[in-house]
C-alpha positions in Angstrom: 0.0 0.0 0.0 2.6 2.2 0.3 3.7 1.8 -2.8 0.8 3.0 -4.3 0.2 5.9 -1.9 4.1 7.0 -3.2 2.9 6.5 -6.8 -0.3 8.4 -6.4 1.6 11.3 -4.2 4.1 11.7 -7.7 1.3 11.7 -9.9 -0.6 14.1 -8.4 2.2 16.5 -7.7 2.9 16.1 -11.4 -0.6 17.7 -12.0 -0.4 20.4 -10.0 3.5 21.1 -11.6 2.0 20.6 -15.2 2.4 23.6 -17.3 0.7 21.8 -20.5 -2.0 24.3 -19.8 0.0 27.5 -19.8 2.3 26.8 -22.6 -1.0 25.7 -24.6 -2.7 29.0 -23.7 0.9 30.7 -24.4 0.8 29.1 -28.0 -2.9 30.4 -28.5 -2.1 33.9 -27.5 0.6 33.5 -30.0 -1.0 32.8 -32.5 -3.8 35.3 -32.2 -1.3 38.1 -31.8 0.3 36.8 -35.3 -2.9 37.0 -37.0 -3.9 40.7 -35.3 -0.1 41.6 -36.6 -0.8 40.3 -40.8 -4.3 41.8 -40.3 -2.9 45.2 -39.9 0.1 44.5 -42.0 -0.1 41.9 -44.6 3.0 42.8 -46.3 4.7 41.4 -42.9 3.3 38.4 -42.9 6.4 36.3 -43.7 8.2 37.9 -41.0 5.7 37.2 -38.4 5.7 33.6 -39.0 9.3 33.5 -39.3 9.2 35.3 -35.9 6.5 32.6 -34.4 8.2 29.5 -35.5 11.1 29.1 -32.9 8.3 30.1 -29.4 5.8 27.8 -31.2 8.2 25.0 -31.2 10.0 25.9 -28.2 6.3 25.3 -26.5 4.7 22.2 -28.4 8.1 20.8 -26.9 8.0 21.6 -23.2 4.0 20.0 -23.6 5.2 16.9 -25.5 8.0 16.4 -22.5 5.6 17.4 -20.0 2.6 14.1 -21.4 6.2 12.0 -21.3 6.3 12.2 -17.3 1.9 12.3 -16.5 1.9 9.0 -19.3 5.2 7.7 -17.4 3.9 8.4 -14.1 0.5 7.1 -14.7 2.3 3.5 -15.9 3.8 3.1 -12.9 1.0 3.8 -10.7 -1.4 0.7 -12.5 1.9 -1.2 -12.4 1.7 -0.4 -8.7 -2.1 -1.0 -8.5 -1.7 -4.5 -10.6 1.2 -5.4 -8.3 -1.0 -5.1 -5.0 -4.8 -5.6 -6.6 -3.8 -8.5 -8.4 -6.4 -10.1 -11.0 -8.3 -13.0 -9.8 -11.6 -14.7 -10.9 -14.7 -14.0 -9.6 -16.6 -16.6 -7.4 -18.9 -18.3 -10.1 -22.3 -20.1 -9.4 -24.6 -22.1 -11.7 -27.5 -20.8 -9.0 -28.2 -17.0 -10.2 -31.5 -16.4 -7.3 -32.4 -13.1 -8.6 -32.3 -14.2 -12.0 -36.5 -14.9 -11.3 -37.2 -11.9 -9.9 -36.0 -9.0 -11.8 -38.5 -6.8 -10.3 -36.8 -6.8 -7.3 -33.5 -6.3 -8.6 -35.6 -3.2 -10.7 -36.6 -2.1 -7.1 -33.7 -1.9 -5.6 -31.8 0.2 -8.4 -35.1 2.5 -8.7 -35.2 3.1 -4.8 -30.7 3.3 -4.4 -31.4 6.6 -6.9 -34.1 7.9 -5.5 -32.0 7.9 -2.0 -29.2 9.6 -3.4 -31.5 12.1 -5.4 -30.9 11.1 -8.8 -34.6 11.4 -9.8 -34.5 12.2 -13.5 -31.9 8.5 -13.5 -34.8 6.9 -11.5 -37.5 8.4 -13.5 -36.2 7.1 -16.8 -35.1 3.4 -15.5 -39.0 3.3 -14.1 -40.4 4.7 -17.7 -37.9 1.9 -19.4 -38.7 -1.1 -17.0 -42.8 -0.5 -17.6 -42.1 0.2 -21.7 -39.8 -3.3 -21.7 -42.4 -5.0 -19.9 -45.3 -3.4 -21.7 -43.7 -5.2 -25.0 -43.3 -8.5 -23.7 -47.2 -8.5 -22.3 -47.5 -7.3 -26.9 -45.9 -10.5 -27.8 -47.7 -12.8 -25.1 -51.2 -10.8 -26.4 -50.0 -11.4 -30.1 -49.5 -15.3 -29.2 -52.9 -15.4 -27.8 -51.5 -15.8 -24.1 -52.9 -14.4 -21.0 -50.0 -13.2 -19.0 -50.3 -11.7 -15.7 -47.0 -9.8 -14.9 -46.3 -7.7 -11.5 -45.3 -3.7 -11.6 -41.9 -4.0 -13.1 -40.5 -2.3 -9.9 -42.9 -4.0 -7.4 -44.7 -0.6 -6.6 -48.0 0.8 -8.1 -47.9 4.1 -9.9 -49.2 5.9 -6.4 -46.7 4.2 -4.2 -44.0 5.0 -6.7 -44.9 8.9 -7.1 -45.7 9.1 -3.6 -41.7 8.3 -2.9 -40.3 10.3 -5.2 -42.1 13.2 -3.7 -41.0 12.0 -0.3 -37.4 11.9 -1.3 -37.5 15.4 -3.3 -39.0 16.7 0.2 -36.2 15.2 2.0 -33.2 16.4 0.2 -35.1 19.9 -0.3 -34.3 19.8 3.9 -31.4 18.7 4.0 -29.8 21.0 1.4 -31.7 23.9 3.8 -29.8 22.0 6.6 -26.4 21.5 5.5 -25.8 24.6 2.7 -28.0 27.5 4.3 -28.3 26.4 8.2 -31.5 26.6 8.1 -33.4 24.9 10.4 -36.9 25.7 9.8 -38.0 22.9 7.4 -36.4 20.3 9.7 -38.4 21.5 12.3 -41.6 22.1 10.0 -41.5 18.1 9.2 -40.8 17.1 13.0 -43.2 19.0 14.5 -46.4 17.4 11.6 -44.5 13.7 12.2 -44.3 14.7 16.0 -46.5 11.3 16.8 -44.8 8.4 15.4 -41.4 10.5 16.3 -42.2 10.1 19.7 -43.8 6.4 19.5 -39.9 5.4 18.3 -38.4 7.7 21.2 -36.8 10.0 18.8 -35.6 13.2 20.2 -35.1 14.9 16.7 -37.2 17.5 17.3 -35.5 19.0 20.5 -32.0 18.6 19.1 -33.3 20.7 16.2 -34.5 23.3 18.5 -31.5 22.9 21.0 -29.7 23.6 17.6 -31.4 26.5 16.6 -31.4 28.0 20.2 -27.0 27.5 20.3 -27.0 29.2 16.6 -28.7 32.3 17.9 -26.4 32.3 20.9 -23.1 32.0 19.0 -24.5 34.2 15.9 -22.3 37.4 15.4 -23.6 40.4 16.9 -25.0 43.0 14.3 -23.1 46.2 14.5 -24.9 48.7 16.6 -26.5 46.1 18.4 -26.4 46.3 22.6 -24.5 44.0 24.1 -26.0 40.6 25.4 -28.5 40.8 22.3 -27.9 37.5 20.8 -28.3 36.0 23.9 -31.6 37.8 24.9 -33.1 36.7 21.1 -31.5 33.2 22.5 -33.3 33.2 25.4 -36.9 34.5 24.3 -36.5 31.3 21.8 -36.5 29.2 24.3 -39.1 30.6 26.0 -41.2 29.9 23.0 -40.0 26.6 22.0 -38.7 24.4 25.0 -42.1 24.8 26.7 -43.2 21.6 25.8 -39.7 20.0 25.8 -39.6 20.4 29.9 -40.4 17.2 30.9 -38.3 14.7 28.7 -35.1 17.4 28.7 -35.2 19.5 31.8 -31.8 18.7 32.7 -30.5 20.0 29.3 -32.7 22.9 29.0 -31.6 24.2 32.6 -28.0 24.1 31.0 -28.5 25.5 28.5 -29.7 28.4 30.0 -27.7 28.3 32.9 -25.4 29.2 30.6 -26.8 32.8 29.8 -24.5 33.5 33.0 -21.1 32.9 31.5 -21.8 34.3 28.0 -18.4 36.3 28.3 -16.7 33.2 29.0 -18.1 30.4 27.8 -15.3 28.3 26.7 -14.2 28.0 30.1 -17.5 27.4 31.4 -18.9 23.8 32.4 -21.8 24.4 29.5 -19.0 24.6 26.7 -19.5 20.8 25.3 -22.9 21.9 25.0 -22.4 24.6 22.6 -19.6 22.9 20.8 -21.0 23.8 16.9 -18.3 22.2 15.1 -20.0 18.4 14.3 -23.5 19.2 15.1 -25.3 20.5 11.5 -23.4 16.7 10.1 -25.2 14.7 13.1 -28.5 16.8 13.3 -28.7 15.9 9.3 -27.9 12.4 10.1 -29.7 12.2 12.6 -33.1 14.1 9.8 -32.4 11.4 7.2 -32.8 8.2 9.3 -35.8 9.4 11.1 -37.4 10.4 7.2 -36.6 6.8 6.0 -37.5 5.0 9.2 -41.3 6.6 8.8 -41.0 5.5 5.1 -40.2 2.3 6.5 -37.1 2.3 4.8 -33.5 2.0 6.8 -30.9 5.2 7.1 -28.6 3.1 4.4 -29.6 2.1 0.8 -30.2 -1.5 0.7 -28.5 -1.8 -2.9 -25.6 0.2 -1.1 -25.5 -2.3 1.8 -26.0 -5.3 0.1 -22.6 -4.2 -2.2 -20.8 -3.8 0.4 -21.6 -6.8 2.1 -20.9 -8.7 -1.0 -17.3 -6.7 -1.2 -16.8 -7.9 2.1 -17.5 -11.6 2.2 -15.9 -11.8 -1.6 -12.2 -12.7 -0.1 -13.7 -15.8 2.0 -15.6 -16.9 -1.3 -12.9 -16.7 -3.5 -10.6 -18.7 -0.5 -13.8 -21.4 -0.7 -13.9 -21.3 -4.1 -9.8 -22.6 -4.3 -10.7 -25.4 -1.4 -13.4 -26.5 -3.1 -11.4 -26.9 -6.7 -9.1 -28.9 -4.6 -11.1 -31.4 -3.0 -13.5 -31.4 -6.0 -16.2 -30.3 -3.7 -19.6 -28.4 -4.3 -21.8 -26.8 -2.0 -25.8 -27.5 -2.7 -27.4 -25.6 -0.3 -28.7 -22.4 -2.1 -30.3 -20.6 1.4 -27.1 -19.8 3.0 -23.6 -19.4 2.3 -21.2 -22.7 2.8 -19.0 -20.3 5.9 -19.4 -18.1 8.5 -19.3 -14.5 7.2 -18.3 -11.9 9.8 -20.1 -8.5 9.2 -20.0 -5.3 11.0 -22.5 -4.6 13.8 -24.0 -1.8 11.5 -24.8 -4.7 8.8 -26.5 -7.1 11.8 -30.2 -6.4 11.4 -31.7 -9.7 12.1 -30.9 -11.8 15.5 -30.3 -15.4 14.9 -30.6 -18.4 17.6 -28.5 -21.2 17.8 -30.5 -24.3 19.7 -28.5 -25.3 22.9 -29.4 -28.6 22.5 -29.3 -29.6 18.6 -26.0 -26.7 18.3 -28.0 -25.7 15.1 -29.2 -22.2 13.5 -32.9 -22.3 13.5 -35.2 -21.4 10.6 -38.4 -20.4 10.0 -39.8 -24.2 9.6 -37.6 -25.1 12.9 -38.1 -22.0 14.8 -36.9 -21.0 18.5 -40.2 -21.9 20.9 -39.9 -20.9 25.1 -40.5 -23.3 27.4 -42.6 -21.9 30.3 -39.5 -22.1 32.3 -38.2 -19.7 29.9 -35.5 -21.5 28.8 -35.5 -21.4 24.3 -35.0 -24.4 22.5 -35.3 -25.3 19.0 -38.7 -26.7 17.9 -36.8 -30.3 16.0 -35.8 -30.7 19.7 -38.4 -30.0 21.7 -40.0 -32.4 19.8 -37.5 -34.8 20.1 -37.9 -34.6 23.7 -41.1 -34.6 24.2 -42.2 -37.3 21.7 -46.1 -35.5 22.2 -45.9 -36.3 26.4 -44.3 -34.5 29.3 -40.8 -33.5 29.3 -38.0 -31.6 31.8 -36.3 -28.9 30.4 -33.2 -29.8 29.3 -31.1 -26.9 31.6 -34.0 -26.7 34.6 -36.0 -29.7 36.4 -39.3 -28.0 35.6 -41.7 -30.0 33.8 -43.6 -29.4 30.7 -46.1 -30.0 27.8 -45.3 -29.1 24.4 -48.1 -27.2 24.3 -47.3 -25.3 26.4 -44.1 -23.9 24.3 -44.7 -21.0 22.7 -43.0 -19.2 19.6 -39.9 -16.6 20.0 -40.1 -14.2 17.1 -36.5 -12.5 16.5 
C-alpha cells in the first residue's frame, strides 16, 4: 500500500507542476497576436511567422516532455495498482436467485437513486422497466396468451410517485440544513411527524430546536446592536419553543440556559460541550435522514448500497472457498445460506439469529426458537425430540412441561 500511496503522491504532484496548460494557452495567445499583426500588415506576414516558428516549437516541446512524465507516471502507478490488486476470478455459481425476480433487482436500483437524489436516473429506468415490460405482455397478447405480470419495480404508480415526492422533500431539507443552516424545514417536518417520532423515542425534534437556540447564541452580533443581544433573542427562543420540551429534557434545557451567565466566558465554562458547533449540523442531518426513511419504513442506508458492500466484504472468503473447493472437487448445494461463516460489521447485523443449545444448530423459520414456560429457548426439532407429544423436563432446569405449552420466539 505504500507503494501505491508513493505512486499516487508523484502523480498528483505532477498535476499540479504541469504547465501543459499554460504553454498551450501561451501558443494560442501567440497565434492570435500573429494573426492581429498580418491583419494590420499583410506585407509582414512572412516575418511574423518567421518570428513565431522558434516560441511555437519551443512550446509544443515543453507540452510533449511534460505528457512524457503524466503517461510515465500514470504506468507506474497501474503497475503499482496491478502489483498489490492482483487479477483474480470471480466466485462463479450455476444458481443465479435473482435471476427470477428481476423486479426486485428493478426495485432496488429504482429506490438506491431515489436515496441519493438522482430522480431524473430513477424516473427514466421506471419509464424503461414498464415500456420493456409493456412489450413483452404485446408478444404474449399477439401469441394469444394471458400473461399476468407484476409492476416491473414491485410498486403501483401511487406508491411509486408518492416516494419520489418524499425523497424530493427530504433532500429539499437537507440541502436547507447543510448549505443554508436553516433549520426551519427540519423542524416544520418534525413537529407534523411529531406522533410516530415520539412512539420510536426519537428526540429529533428537540436537538433541532437545542440547535437553533445555540446558533442564535453564537450568531455574530449586528453592529450597533447592545450587548447581550444574541443571547436575549436566544433566550426568548426558548421561551417559545422548549415549553413543551420540559419534561423529557429538563436537565439539558436548565443548561442551557444556565449558561446565559457565562456568555463572556463560555469556553471556560462547564456548558462549553454543550455549545460545541463544530460536528452538530453533520449529526442533526444524520440524525433528519434516518428518522425520514425510518417513517417510510425504509433504513438510514440504501439496501442496494449495503447489500454491495456486504458482498465486497464476504468476496475474499468466497474466493478462498472457491480454491478449497477446486481442490477437493467439492460443491456446496445448499442455495439458502452461504457454505461459511461471514463476519459483518455490527452496523450490517439487522436480524438476531438463535443457535439451539441442544441440537447446536441455527434455527429457521420451519424449525423456529419456541420458550418453554420455564423460559428457557430451544429449537422446535428438539423440543419435539424430547417430548415425543408427552411431558418432558427442560433440558437446563428440572421444571416439567407440555409441548403445548411452548410457545414461539419471534427474533
Amino acid at each position: 500500500m505504500d507503494a501505491i500511496l508513493k505512486e499516487h503522491q508523484k502523480v498528483w504532484n505532477s498535476s499540479r507542476k504541469s504547465r501543459t496548460i499554460d504553454k498551450t494557452q501561451e501558443i494560442i495567445d501567440a497565434l492570435q497576436r500573429a494573426r492581429d499583426n498580418i491583419a494590420a500588415d499583410p506585407p509582414s506576414a512572412q516575418i511574423t511567422l518567421a518570428k513565431l516558428q522558434n516560441p511555437v516549437k519551443a512550446s509544443f516541446d515543453s507540452i510533449t516532455d511534460g505528457l512524457k512524465e503524466t503517461h510515465g507516471g500514470h504506468n507506474r502507478y497501474t503497475k503499482a495498482l496491478d502489483k498489490l490488486f492482483k487479477d483474480k476470478p470471480l466466485p462463479s455459481s450455476d444458481i443465479d436467485a435473482l435471476s427470477s425476480h428481476p423486479a426486485l433487482v428493478n426495485r432496488a436500483l429504482y429506490l438506491h437513486l431515489l436515496r441519493e437524489g438522482l430522480f431524473d436516473v430513477a424516473s427514466t429506468l421506471h419509464s424503461e422497466a414498464e415500456a420493456k415490460q409493456k412489450a413483452q405482455q404485446d408478444v404474449a397478447s399477439a401469441m394469444g396468451l394471458d400473461v399476468l405480470m407484476e409492476h416491473p419495480l414491485g410498486l403501483d404508480k401511487t406508491l411509486s410517485k408518492n416516494m419520489q415526492e418524499q425523497f424530493t422533500n427530504m433532500y429539499y431539507i437537507l440541502s436547507e440544513l447543510k448549505e443554508r443552516h436553516n433549520l426551519q424545514p427540519a423542524i416544520s417536518w418534525a413537529r407534523s411527524n411529531a406522533g410516530a417520532l415520539e412512539a420510536r423515542g426519537s428526540n429529533l425534534e428537540f436537538e433541532l430546536c437545542r440547535l437553533r437556540y445555540v446558533s442564535l447564541f453564537l450568531e455574530s452580533p449586528i453592529p450597533g446592536e447592545p450587548p447581550f443581544a444574541r443571547q436575549l433573542r436566544a433566550l426568548q427562543y426558548a421561551q417559545q419553543e422548549f415549553q413543551s420540551f420540559r419534561g423529557r429534557y429538563m436537565s439539558e434545557i436548565q443548561q442551557l440556559i444556565g449558561a446565559m451567565a457565562f456568555s463572556s466566558n463560555l469556553e471556560d465554562s462547564p456548558y462549553s460541550l454543550r455549545f460545541d458547533n463544530m460536528t452538530a449540523w453533520d449529526e442533526v442531518s444524520s440524525s433528519f435522514t434516518k428518522e425520514f426513511c425510518s417513517l417510510l419504513e425504509l433504513s438510514a442506508d440504501s439496501p442496494l448500497y449495503v447489500a454491495t458492500t456486504a458482498g465486497a466484504i464476504a468476496l475474499p472468503t468466497l474466493l478462498k472457498l472457491q480454491m478449497i473447493q477446486k481442490q477437493k472437487r467439492a460443491e456446496w448445494t445448499s442455495q439458502n445460506e452461504l457454505p461459511v461463516e461471514t463476519p459483518l460489521p455490527s452496523t450490517y447485523q439487522f436480524h438476531s439469529i438463535f443457535v439451539c443449545p441442544v441440537s447446536k444448530e441455527q434455527t429457521t423459520d420451519h424449525n423456529p426458537p419456541v420458550m418453554l414456560p420455564c423460559c428457557h429457548v430451544i429449537a422446535q426439532e428438539s423440543l419435539q425430540k424430547l417430548s415425543k407429544g408427552a411431558k418432558f423436563k427442560c433440558p437446563y432446569c428440572p421444571v416439567e412441561s407440555h409441548p403445548r405449552e411452548a410457545k414461539r420466539v419471534f427474533l
